[in-house]
C-alpha atoms as one frame of an Amber mdcrd trajectory, in Angstrom:
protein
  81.658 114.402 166.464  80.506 110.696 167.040  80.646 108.318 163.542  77.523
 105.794 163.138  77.859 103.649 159.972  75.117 101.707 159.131  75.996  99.359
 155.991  73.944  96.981 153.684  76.240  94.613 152.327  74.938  94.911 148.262
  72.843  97.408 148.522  71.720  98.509 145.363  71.801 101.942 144.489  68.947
 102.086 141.906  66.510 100.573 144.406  67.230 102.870 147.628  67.451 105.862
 145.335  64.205 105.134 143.498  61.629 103.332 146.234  59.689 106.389 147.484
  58.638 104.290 150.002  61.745 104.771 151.899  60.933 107.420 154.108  63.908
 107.458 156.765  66.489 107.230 154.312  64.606 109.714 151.626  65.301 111.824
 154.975  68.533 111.902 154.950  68.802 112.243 150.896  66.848 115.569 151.388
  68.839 116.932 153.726  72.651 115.504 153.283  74.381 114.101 150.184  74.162
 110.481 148.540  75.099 108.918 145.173  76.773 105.857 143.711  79.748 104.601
 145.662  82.579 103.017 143.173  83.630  99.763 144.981  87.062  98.029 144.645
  88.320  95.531 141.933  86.588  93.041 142.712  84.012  93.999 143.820  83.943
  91.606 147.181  82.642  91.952 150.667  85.941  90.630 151.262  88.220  92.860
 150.679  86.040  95.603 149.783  84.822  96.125 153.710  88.272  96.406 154.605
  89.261  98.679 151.765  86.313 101.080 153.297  87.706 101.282 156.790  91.133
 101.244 155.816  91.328 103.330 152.807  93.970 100.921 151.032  92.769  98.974
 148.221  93.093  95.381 147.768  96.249  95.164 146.523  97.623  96.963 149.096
  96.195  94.948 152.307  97.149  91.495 149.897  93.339  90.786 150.275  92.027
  89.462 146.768  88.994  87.832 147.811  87.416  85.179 150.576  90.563  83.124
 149.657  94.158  84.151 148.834  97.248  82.497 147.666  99.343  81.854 150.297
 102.538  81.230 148.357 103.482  80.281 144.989 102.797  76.479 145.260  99.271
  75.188 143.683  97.247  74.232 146.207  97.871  76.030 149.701  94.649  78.815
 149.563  94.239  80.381 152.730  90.362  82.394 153.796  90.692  85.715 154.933
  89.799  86.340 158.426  90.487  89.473 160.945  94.347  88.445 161.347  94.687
  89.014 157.879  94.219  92.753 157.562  97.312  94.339 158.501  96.284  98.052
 158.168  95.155 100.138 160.199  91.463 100.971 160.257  89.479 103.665 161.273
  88.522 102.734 164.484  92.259 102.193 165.372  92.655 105.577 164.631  90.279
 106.961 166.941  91.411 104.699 169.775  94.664 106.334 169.465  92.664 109.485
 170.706  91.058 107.208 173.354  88.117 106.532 171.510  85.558 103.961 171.948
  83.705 101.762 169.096  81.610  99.356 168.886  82.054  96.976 165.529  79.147
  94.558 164.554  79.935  91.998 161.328  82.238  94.074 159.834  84.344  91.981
 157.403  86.136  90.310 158.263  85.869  89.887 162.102  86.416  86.746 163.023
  87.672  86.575 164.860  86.454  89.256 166.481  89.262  92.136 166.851  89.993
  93.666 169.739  89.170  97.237 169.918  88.821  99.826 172.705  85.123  99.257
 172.911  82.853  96.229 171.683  83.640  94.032 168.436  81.249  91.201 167.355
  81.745  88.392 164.428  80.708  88.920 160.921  79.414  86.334 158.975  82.623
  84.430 158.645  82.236  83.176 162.227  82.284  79.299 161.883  79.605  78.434
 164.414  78.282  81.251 167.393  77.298  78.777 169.322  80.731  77.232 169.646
  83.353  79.887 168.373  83.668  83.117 170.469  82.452  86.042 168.441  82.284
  88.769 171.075  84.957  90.738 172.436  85.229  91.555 175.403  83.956  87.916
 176.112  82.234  88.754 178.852  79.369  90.812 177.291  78.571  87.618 175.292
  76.488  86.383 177.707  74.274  90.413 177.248  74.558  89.343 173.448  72.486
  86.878 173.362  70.243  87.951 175.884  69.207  90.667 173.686  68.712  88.716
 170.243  66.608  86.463 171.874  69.050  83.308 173.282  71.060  82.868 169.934
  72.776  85.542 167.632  73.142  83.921 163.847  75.867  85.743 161.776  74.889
  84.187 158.472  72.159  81.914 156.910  74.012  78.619 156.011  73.338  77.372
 152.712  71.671  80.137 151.481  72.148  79.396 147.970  68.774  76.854 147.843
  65.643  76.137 146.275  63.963  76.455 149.713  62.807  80.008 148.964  59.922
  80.391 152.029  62.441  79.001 154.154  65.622  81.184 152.822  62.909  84.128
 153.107  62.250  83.337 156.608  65.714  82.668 157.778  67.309  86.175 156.565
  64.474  88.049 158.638  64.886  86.154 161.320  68.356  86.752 161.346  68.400
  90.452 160.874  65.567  90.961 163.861  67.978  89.440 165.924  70.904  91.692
 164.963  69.069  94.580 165.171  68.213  94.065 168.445  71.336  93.751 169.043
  72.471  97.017 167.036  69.879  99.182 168.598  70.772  97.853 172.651  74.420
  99.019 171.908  73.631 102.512 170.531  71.836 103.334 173.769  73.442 101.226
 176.561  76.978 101.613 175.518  79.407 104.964 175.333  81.107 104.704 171.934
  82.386 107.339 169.363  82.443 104.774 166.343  79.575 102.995 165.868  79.760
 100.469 162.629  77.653  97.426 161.654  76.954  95.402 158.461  73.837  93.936
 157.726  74.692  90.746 155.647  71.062  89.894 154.998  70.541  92.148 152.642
  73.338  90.387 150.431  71.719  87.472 151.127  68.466  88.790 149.710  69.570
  89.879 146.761  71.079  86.684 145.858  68.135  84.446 147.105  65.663  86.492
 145.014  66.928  88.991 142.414  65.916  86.817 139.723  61.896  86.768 141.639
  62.605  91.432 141.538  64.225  91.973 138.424  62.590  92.709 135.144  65.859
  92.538 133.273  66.383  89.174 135.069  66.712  86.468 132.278  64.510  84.063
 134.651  62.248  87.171 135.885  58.399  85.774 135.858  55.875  88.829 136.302
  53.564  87.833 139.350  55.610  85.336 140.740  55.269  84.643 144.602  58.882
  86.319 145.972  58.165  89.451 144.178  57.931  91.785 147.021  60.825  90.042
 149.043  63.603  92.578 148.284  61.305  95.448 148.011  60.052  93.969 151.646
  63.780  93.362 153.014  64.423  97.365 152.041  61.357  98.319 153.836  62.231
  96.595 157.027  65.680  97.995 156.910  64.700 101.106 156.526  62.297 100.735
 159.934  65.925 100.163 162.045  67.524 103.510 160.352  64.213 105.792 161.574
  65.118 103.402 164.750  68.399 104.888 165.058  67.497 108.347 164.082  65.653
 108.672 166.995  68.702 107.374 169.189  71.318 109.464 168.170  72.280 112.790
 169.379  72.921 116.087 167.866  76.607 115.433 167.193  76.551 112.791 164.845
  78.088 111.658 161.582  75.697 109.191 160.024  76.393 107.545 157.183  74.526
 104.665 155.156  76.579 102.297 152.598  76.875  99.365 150.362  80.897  97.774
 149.754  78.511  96.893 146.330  75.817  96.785 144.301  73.724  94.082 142.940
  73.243  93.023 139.208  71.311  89.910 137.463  73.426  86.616 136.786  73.211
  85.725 133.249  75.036  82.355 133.765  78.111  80.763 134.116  81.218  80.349
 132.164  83.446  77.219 133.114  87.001  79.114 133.243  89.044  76.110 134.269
  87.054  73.765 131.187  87.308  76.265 128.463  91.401  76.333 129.554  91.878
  72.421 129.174  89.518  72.729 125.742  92.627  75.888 124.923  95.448  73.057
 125.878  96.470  75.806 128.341  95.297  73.695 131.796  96.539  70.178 131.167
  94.887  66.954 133.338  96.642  63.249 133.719  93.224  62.213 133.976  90.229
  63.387 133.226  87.430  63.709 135.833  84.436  61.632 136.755  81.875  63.923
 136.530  81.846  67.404 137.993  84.989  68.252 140.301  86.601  70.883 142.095
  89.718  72.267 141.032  91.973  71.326 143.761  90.583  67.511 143.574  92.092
  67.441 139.491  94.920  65.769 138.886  96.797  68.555 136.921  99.819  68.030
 134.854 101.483  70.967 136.573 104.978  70.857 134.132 102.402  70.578 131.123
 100.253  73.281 132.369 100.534  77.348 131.633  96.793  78.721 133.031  94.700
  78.450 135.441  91.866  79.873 137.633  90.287  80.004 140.502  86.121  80.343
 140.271  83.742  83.116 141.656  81.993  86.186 141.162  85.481  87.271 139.054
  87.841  84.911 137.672  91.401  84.950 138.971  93.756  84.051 136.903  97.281
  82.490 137.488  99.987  81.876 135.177 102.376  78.852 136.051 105.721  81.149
 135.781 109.291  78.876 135.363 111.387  80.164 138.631 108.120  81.616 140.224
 105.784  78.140 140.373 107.451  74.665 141.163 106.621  73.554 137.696 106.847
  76.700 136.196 105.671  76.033 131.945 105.933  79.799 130.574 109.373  80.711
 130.442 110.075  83.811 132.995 111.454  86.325 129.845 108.334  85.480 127.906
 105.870  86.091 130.832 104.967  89.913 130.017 104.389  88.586 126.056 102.314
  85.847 127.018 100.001  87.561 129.674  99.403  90.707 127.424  98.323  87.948
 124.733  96.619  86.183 127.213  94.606  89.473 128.188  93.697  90.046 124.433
  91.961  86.414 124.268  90.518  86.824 127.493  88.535  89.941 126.635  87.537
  87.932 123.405  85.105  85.240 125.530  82.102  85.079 123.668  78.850  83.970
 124.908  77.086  80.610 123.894  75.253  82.624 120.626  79.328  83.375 120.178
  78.273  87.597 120.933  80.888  88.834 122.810  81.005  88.691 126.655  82.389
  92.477 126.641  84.781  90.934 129.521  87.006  93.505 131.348  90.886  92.277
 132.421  93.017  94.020 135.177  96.732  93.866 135.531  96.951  94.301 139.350
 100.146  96.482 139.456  97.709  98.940 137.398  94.815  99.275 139.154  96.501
  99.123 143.209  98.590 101.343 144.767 100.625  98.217 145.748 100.774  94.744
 144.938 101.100  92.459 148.343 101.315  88.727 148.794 100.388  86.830 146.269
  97.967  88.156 143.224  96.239  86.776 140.474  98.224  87.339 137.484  94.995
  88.854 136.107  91.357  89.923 137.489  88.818  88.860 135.082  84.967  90.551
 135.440  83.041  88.261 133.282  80.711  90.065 131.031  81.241  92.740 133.337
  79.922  90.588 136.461  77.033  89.783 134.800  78.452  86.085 134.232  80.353
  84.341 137.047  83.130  82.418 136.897  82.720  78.217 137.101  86.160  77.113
 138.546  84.682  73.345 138.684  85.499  70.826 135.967  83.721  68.258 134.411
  80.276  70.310 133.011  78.663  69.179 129.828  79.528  72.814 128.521  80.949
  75.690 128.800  78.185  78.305 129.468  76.487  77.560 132.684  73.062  78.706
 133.963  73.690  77.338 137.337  76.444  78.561 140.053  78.230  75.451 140.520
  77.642  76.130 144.821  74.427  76.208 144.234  71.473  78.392 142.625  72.495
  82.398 143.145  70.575  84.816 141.190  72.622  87.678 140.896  76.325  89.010
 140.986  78.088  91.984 142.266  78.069  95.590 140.414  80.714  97.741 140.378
  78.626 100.211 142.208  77.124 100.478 145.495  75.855 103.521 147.485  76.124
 105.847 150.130  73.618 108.406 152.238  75.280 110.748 154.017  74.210 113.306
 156.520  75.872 115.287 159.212  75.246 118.532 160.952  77.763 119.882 159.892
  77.808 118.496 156.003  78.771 121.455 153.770  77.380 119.023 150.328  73.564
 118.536 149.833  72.067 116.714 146.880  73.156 113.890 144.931  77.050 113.280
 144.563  79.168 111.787 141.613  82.645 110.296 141.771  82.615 109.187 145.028
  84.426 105.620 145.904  85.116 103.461 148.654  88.191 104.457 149.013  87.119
 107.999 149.838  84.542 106.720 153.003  87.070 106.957 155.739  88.855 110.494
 155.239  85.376 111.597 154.754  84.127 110.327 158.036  87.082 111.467 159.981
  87.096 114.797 158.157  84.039 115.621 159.238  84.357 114.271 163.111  87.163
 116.786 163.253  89.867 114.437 162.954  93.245 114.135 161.086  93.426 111.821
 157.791  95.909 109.709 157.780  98.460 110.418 155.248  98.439 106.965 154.382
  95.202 106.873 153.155  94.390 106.184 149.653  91.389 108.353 148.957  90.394
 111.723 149.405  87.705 113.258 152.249  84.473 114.132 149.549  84.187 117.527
 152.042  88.142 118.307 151.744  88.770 121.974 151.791  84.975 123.021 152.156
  83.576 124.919 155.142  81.925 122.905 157.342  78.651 124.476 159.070  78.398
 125.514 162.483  75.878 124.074 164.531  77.036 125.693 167.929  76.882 128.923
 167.102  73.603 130.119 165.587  75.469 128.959 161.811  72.646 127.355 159.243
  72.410 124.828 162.065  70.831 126.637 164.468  71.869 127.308 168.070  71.821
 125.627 171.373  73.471 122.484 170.154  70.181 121.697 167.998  70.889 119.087
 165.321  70.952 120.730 162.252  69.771 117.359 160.804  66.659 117.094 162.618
  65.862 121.179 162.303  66.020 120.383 158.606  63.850 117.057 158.705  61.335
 118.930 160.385  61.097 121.788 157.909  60.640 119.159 155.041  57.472 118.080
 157.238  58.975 114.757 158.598  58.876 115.016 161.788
């Protein structure tokens, strides 16, 4: 069977399960299986994209975020990019069987891999316009064509006050890649179809504070109400699109790598370590600063972080880090210590941030490159971590890269139907981990035995839908059959 993944990067699970207005995906929750989708620690769009197609967590690909340590020195952070995933994914599988894909902004993919089939840029392109972000290079040209002359990836500075303009921009954008999306389902062969629609991420942090009740800065009747509930709509017009393109022998599966959550504020991480004595400076800064422009006493120095949606910490290990300060026997004593007062953060009211702290070597499979010594979820993501020093106090209602109005959850979703799907009806337990074996399991293929998760439909009986099974006969979709018994079409 043919795989089409369509994915909203922070999708939110209570809003496409609970907006009746959703017809095309209500469709396929009536007749196939959806739920919550556990994402990765942290939960990222890089790495957790690549722990989807892969099925090996973060630890395991070495991916901790948009930028990774590349060695043990202080300073040299490298960003992620397609070069950097060293695994295997799904689509390399299939090609193996001489399969054909097409992969649109799927990060990271830039640049763009080369696959047996078509691969375009994900937001992490640098500039379209310059930077090739088609392969093969030749159908660039077709590319933009279709979108209309240019084909943005992103919206650049997206984090701004500009909201009729940030509105504007995202929907612009996503018309454009839909166009593109919907050309390549019906012009091209492919077996694998996957894209990633970034503006829905973008949404959600542009406006969740405008949607949100429980939003700390939520105003009832305020003018961007309606944009997310809008941005759903319209995305939910381009899967009824596709549901009308593809064929009877289809795997089609809708998915967030997270959810979305509101942003209470900020808590300075690198300013509450120089108030602990743990991060020492020669100098203090004038006025707010990145880290990596502080002049750090590095041989006086034990912590010290790295800002973001989580807070990574690292420890400055003797024998591991040039200036190593915590002596190497003392370094389990002093992170499990270290762990203890991290989960101890209190808020500016001094209530308790309910923090949660990861060791990596317990939470991966396998620890690659180099990891943060810990993996801090501020109040459980509902606080992000302020790596900039230099702010008049420690809890922050501002990002410090500009105004963002909500974080990651833990938990996106997934929609899945097939004609063959032996689950209907909601679904617990499932994680990202899982969405590969599952796909190839039911397209009739082998899972790797070096993925991590597990296929959901492992060891059930799939249906028949060739032989006058519960999907009917003739090679009629099942899927459709069904839809049209529920009176949608």
């Amino acid at each position: 069977m043919k795989i089409c993944v369509l994915g909203f990067d922070c999708a939110a699970p209570e809003v496409i399960f609970n907006d009746e207005r959703l017809i095309n995906i209500r469709r396929l929750m009536d007749v196939g299986t959806y739920g919550r989708l556990k994402s990765t620690i942290p939960p990222i769009t890089v790495p957790a994209w690549a722990s989807m197609t892969t099925s090996q967590d973060p630890g395991s690909l070495g991916i901790y975020g948009f930028r990774n340590r590349a060695d043990n020195g202080y300073g040299n952070l490298k960003f992620a990019n397609s070069a950097s995933i060293k695994a295997m994914v799904i689509w390399d599988y299939l090609a193996r069987e001489g399969k054909k894909s097409i992969i649109v902004g799927v990060p990271p993919n830039f640049p763009p891999r080369k696959v047996n089939g078509v691969s375009i840029g994900c937001f992490l392109t640098p500039d379209p316009a310059k930077d090739e972000f088609v392969y093969p290079p030749e159908l660039k040209a077709k590319i933009l064509e279709v979108a209309g002359g240019d084909y943005p990836v992103d919206v650049a500075n997206f984090r701004t006050g500009n909201k009729d303009w940030l509105r504007d921009e995202i929907f612009a954008m996503s018309r454009k890649q839909w166009k593109v999306v919907h050309h390549l389902l019906q012009e091209h062969e492919w077996d694998y179809f996957h894209f990633v629609d970034i503006g829905m991420d973008r949404v959600h942090h542009g406006f969740w504070d405008y949607f949100d009740k429980r939003h700390v800065d939520y105003v009832p009747g305020n003018p961007y109400e309606n944009v997310i509930p809008d941005y759903y709509l319209w995305l939910d017009e381009q899967v009824g699109k596709v549901l009308e393109i593809l064929d009877d022998n289809t795997v089609l599966l809708l998915v967030s790598d997270h959810g979305a959550q509101p942003l209470d504020g900020g808590f300075a991480i690198n300013q509450w370590l120089i108030d602990e004595g743990l991060l020492v400076l020669n100098k203090g800064p004038q006025g707010v600063t990145p880290f990596n422009k502080l002049d750090v006493n590095w041989a006086r120095t034990k912590v010290w972080s790295e800002g973001g949606y989580y807070a990574r910490i690292f420890l400055n290990v003797e024998g591991r880090e040039p200036e190593g300060a915590i002596p190497a026997a003392e370094y389990d004593s002093f992170r499990k210590e270290f762990k203890a007062k991290l989960e101890g953060i209190t808020d500016a009211k001094g209530k308790p941030l309910n923090s949660l702290v990861f060791l990596p070597e317990e939470i991966y499979h396998k620890v690659r490159n180099v990891a943060p010594d810990l993996i801090v979820h501020l109040g459980a993501l509902s606080w992000r971590s302020i790596g900039t020093v230099g702010h008049p106090a420690i809890h922050l209602r501002e990002n410090d890269s500009g105004p963002d109005a909500c974080n990651h959850a833990q938990y996106g979703m997934f929609v899945l139907g097939s004609a063959n799907l032996p689950l209907q009806g909601e679904d617990e337990g499932a994680q990202i981990l899982d969405i590969a074996p599952t796909l190839m399991d039911l397209a009739g293929y082998s899972i790797p035995e070096n993925m991590q998760g597990k296929s959901l439909v492992a060891g059930m009986e799939k249906r028949d839908t060739k032989s006058g099974g519960e999907g009917g006969s003739d090679g009629e979709d099942l899927i459709f059959e069904r839809l049209s018994g529920l009176g949608y079409i």
